[in-house]
C-alpha positions in Angstrom: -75.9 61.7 -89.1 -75.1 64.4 -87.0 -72.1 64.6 -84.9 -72.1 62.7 -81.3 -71.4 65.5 -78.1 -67.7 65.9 -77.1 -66.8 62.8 -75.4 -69.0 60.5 -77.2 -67.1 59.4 -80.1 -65.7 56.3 -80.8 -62.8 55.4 -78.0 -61.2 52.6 -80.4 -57.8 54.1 -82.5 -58.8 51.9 -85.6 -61.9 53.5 -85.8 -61.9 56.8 -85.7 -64.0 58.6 -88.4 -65.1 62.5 -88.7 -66.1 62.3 -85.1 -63.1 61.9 -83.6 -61.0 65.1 -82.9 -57.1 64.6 -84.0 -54.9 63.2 -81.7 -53.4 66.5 -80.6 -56.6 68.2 -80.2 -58.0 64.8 -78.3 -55.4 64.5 -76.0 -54.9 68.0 -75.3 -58.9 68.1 -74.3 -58.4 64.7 -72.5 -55.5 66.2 -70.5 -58.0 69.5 -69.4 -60.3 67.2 -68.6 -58.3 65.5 -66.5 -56.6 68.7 -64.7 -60.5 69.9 -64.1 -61.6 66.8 -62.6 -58.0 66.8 -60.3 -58.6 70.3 -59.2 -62.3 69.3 -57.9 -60.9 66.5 -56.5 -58.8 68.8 -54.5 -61.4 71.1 -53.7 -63.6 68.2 -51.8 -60.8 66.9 -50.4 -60.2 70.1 -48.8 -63.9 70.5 -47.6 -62.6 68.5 -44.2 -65.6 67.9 -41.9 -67.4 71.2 -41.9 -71.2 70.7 -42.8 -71.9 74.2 -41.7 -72.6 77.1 -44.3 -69.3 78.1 -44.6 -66.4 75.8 -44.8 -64.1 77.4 -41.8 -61.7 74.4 -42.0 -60.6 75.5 -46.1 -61.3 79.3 -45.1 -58.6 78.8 -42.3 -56.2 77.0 -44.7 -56.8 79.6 -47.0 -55.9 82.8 -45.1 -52.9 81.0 -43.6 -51.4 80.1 -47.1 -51.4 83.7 -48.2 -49.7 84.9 -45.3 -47.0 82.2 -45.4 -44.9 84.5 -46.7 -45.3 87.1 -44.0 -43.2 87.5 -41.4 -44.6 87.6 -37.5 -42.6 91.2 -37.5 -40.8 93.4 -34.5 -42.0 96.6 -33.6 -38.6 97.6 -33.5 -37.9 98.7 -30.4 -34.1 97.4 -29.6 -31.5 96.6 -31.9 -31.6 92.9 -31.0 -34.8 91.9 -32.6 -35.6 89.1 -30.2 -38.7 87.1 -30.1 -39.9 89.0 -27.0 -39.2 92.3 -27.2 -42.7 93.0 -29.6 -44.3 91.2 -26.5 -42.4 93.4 -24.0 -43.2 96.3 -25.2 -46.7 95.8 -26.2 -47.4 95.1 -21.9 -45.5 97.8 -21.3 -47.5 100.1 -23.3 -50.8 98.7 -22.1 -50.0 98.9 -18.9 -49.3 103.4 -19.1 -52.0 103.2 -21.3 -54.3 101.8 -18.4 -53.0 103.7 -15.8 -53.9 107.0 -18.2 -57.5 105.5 -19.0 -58.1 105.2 -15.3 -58.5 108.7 -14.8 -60.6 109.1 -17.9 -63.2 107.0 -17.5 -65.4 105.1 -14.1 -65.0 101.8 -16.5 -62.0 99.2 -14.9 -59.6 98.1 -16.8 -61.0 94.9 -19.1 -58.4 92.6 -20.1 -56.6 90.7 -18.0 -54.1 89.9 -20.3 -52.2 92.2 -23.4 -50.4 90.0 -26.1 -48.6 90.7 -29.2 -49.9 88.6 -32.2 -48.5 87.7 -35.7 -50.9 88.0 -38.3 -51.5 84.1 -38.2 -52.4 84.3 -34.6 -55.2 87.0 -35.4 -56.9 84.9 -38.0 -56.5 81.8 -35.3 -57.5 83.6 -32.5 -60.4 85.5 -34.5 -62.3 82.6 -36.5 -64.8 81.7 -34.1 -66.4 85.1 -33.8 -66.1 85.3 -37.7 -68.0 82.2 -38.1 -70.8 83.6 -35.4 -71.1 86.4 -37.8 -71.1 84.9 -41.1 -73.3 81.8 -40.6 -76.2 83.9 -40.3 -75.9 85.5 -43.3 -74.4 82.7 -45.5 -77.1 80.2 -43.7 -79.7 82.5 -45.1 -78.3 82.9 -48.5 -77.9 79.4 -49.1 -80.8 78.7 -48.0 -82.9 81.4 -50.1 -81.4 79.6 -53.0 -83.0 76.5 -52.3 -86.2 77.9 -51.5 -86.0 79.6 -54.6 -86.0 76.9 -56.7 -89.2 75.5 -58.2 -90.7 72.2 -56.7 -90.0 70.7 -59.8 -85.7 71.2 -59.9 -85.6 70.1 -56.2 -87.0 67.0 -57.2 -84.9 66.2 -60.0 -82.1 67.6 -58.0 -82.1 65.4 -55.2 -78.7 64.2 -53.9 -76.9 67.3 -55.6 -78.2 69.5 -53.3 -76.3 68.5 -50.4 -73.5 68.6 -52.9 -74.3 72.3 -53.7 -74.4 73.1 -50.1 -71.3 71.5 -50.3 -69.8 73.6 -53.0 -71.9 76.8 -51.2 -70.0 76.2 -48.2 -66.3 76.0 -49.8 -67.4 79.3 -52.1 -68.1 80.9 -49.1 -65.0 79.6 -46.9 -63.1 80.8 -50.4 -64.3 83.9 -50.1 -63.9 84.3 -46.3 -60.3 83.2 -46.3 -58.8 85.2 -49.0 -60.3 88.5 -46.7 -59.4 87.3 -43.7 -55.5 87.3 -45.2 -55.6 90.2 -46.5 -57.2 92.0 -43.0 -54.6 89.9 -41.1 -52.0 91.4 -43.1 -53.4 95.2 -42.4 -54.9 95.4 -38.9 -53.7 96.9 -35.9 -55.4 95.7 -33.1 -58.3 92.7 -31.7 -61.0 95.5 -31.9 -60.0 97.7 -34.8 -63.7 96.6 -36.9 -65.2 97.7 -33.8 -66.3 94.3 -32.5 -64.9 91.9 -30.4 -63.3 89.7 -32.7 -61.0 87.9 -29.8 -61.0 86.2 -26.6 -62.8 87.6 -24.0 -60.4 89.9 -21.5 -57.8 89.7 -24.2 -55.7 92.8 -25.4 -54.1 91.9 -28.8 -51.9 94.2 -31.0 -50.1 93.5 -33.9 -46.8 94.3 -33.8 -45.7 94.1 -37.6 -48.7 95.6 -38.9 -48.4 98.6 -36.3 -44.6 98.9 -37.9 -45.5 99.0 -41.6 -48.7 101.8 -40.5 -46.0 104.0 -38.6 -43.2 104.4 -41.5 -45.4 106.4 -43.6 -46.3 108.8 -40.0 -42.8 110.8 -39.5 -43.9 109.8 -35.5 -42.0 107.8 -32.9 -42.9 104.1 -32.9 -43.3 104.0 -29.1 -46.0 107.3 -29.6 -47.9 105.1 -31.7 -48.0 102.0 -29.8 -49.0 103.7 -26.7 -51.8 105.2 -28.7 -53.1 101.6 -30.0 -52.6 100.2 -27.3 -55.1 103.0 -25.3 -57.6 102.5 -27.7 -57.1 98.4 -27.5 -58.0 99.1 -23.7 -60.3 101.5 -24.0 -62.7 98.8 -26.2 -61.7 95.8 -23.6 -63.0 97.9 -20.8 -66.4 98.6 -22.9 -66.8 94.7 -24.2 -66.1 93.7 -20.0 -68.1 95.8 -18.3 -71.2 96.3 -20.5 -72.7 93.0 -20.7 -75.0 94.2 -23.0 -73.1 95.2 -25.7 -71.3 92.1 -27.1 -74.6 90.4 -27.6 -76.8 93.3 -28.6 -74.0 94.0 -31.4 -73.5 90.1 -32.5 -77.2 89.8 -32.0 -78.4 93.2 -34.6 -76.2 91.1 -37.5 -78.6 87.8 -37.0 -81.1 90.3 -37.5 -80.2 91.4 -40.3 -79.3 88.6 -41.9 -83.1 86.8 -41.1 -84.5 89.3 -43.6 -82.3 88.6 -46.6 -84.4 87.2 -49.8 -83.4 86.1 -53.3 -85.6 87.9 -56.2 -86.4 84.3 -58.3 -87.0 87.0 -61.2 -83.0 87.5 -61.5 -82.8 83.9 -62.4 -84.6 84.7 -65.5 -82.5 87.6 -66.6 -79.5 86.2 -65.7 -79.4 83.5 -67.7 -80.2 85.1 -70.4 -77.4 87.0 -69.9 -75.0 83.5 -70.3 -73.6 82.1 -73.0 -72.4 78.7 -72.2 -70.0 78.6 -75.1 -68.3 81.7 -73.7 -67.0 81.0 -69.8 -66.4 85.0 -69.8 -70.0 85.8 -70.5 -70.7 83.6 -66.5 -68.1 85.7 -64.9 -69.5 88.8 -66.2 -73.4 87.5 -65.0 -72.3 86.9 -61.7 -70.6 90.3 -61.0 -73.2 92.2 -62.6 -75.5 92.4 -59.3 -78.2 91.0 -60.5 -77.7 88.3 -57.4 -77.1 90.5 -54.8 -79.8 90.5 -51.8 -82.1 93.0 -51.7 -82.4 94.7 -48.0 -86.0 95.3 -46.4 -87.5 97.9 -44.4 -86.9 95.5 -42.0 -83.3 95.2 -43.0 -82.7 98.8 -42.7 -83.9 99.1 -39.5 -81.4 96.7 -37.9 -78.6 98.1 -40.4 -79.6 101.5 -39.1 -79.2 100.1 -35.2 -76.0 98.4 -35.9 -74.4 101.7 -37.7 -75.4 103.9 -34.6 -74.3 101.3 -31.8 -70.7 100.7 -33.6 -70.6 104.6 -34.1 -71.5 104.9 -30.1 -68.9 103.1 -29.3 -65.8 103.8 -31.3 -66.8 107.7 -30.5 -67.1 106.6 -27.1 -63.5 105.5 -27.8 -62.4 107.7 -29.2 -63.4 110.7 -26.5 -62.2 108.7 -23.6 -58.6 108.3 -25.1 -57.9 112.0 -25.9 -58.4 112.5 -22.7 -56.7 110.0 -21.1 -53.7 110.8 -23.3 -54.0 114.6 -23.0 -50.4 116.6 -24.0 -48.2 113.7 -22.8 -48.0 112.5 -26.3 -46.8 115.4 -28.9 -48.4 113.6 -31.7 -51.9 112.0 -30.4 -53.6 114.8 -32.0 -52.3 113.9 -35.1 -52.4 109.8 -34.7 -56.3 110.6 -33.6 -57.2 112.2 -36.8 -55.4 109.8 -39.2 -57.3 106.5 -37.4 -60.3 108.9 -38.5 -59.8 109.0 -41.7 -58.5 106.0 -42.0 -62.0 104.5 -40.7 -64.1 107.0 -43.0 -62.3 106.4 -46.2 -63.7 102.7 -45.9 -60.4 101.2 -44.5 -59.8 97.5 -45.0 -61.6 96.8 -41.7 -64.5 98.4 -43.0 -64.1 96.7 -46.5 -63.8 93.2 -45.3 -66.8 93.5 -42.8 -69.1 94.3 -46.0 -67.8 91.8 -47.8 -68.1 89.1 -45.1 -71.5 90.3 -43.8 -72.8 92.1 -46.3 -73.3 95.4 -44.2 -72.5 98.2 -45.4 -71.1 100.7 -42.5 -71.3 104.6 -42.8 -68.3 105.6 -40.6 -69.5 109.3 -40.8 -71.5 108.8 -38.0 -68.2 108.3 -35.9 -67.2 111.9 -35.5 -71.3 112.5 -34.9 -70.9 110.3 -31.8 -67.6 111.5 -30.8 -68.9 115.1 -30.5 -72.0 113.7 -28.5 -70.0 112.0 -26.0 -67.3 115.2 -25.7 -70.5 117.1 -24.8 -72.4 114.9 -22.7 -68.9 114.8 -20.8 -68.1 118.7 -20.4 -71.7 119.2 -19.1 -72.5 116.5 -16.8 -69.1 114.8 -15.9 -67.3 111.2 -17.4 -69.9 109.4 -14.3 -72.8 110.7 -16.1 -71.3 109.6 -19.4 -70.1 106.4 -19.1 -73.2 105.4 -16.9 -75.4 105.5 -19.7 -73.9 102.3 -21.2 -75.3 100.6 -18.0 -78.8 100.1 -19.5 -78.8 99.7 -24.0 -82.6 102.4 -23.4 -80.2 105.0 -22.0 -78.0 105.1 -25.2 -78.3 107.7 -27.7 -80.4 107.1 -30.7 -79.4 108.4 -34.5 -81.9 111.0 -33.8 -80.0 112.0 -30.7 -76.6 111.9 -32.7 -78.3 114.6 -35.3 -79.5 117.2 -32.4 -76.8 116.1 -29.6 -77.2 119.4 -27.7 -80.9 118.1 -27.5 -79.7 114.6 -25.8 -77.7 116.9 -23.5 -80.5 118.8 -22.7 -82.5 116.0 -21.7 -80.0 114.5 -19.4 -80.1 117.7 -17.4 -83.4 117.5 -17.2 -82.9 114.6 -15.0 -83.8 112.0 -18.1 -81.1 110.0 -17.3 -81.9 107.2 -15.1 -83.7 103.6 -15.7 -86.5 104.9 -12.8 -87.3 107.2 -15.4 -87.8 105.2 -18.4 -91.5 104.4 -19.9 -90.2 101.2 -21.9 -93.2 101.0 -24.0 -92.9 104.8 -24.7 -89.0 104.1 -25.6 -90.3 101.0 -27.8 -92.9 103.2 -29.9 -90.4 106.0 -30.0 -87.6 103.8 -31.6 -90.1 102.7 -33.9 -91.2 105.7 -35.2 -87.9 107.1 -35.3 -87.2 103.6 -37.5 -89.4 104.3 -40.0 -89.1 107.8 -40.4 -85.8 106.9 -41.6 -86.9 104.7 -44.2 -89.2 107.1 -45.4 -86.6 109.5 -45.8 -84.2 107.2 -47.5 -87.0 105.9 -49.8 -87.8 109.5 -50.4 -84.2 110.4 -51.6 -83.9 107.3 -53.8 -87.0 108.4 -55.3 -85.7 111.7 -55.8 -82.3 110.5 -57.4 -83.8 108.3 -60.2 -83.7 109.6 -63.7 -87.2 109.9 -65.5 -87.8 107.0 -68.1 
């Protein structure tokens, strides 16, 4: 007779025979048993009440455990190190910083209110636009799994696959809260991924984050917080007064994540890739890509809109505050072109946002857009600039941040104004200029595959 399955043996001590393991090996498995089933246990019990995609409630939890050791941090500006001197001098920097950006731009002031958060208060005060941007995507993935499925398995499935979405949603919230601690721990400022991640009219800088990125900068703390805290404003006055923009930029990530698909064929070859006797070989499966979404023409098209209307604005940004700041602080010049390279070099910002969303951003474009915007500025004054964020068909395409002289150009040529505008003749022209660039980016992945 062959042997029973692990766990199927006799249970009686008096008759145990060649099936049964010896006692140490029995109770040792017993006891893993046990520790697995208490762990899951845990894991459900932690699942709260969120039925969405993504379990916010254990992402929350998650991100606030692994910064329970961090400390809501001073920027060090008396020797006192009272509760609210970060807050002090935050306001106080905001409010030079305003009164500079007033003569730099026609856009108000947007916040009505600068704050100094801990790292705890970010991931607080930031979760809800988080969860606007991931339940698209993980929505989509979840569900592409199910669909995925043959008839068949969702039949015999039944009731476990509310208990997968279950388990979906806390692999998500997993994965969610472990980045989200380890941004809280690095970022600077409310806006620093570019999008409005906080309350609306809310200015928020970090104070203990802004002191660990200045030791390493040889620069006077006050320099830098002034800095931060003009780009802070300068992004509040954007988010305010383009009413646009928040939803165009929220909206272009639901777009993207419509179009994701599962490819049922990597089912296939992953598990044949798995070896249940060796837990190593699952790990190795998962990681291997073979899961990963595949993006669309369709895809591309609202990756490629997304890239070019985050580069827009943190050029925009970026233009705005140099001059606002001029020569009154020695070392802007030099605080300018580390945030720079800090965003090119895929800075945690940019790293969690492609992890969370799946996007993938190209920060080059960035200096594209801050030389467009520098230009369009000398030639035709900061009115003529910052009035073309008053309509999203007046903005400056990808095309436009290639040939920027060109855009320039047009504007002189009276261009520049919605009386102008032929939307069908914008439509058909963004279009075109869409799939031109997944032509050329089919063509150069062509190009880089090796011959069979």
């Amino acid at each position: 007779m062959s042997k029973p399955p692990f766990g199927f043996g006799p249970s009686d001590p008096d008759k145990r025979g060649e099936n049964d393991p010896s006692d140490a090996g029995g109770a040792e498995a017993f006891n893993q048993l046990g520790q697995m089933l208490s762990q899951l246990g845990q894991m459900l019990s932690q699942a709260g009440s969120s039925t969405g995609p993504v379990n916010y409630d254990l992402a929350k939890q998650i991100a606030l455990q692994n910064l329970s050791g961090s400390d809501d941090g001073k920027i060090g500006f008396s020797s006192s190190g009272a509760s609210g001197d970060s807050s002090t001098a935050v306001r106080d920097a905001a409010h030079l910083a305003e009164l500079w950006l007033d003569a730099a731009t026609i856009l108000p002031a947007g916040a009505t209110s600068t704050v100094a958060w801990s790292a705890r208060t970010w991931v607080e005060k930031t979760l809800p636009t988080w969860q606007r941007l991931c339940d698209p995507v993980a929505q989509r993935v979840s569900g592409a799994w199910i669909e995925a499925l043959p008839e068949e398995a969702k039949q015999a499935a039944g009731p476990l696959l509310s208990m997968m979405g279950q388990m979906g949603g806390m692999a998500f919230g997993s994965q969610l809260g472990n980045a989200l601690g380890q941004l809280a721990s690095e970022v600077l400022t409310s806006t620093e991924v570019g999008l409005p991640l906080g309350p609306d009219a809310t200015s928020a800088l970090l104070p203990a984050n802004i002191e660990k990125f200045t030791e390493g900068l040889e620069l006077p703390s006050s320099e830098v917080l002034v800095f931060l805290a003009a780009r802070e404003a300068a992004h509040q006055r954007l988010f305010a007064h383009v009413p646009w923009l928040r939803q165009r930029l929220l909206a272009t990530v639901e777009e993207f994540a419509k179009g994701i698909t599962v490819d049922t064929s990597a089912l296939e070859q992953l598990a044949g890739q798995v070896d249940p006797a060796n837990p190593a070989s699952i790990e190795e499966a998962m990681s291997s890509g073979l899961l990963e979404p595949k993006t669309t023409p369709e895809q591309q098209g609202a990756l490629n809109r997304l890239e070019t209307l985050l580069a827009l604005v943190e050029g925009w940004v970026d233009v705005v505050v140099a001059e606002a700041i001029g020569d009154r602080l020695p070392g802007a010049d030099a605080l300018r072109e580390t945030l720079r390279r800090r965003r090119a070099t895929g800075g945690p910002a940019e790293q969690t946002f492609a992890t969370l969303v799946g996007l993938e951003l190209r920060p080059r474009r960035m200096r594209a857009a801050s030389s467009l915007w520098k230009l369009v500025g000398d030639q035709h004054g900061t009115e003529k600039r910052d009035g073309l964020w008053s309509h999203p068909d007046l903005m400056p395409t990808a095309a436009d941040l290639d040939e920027p002289l060109d855009f320039s150009e047009k504007m002189g040529d009276g261009g520049d104004t919605i009386a102008d505008l032929d939307p069908i003749a914008e439509l058909e022209r963004t279009e075109r200029e869409e799939r031109d660039q997944a032509q050329r980016e089919g063509g150069d992945a062509d190009k880089g595959e090796s011959p069979s």
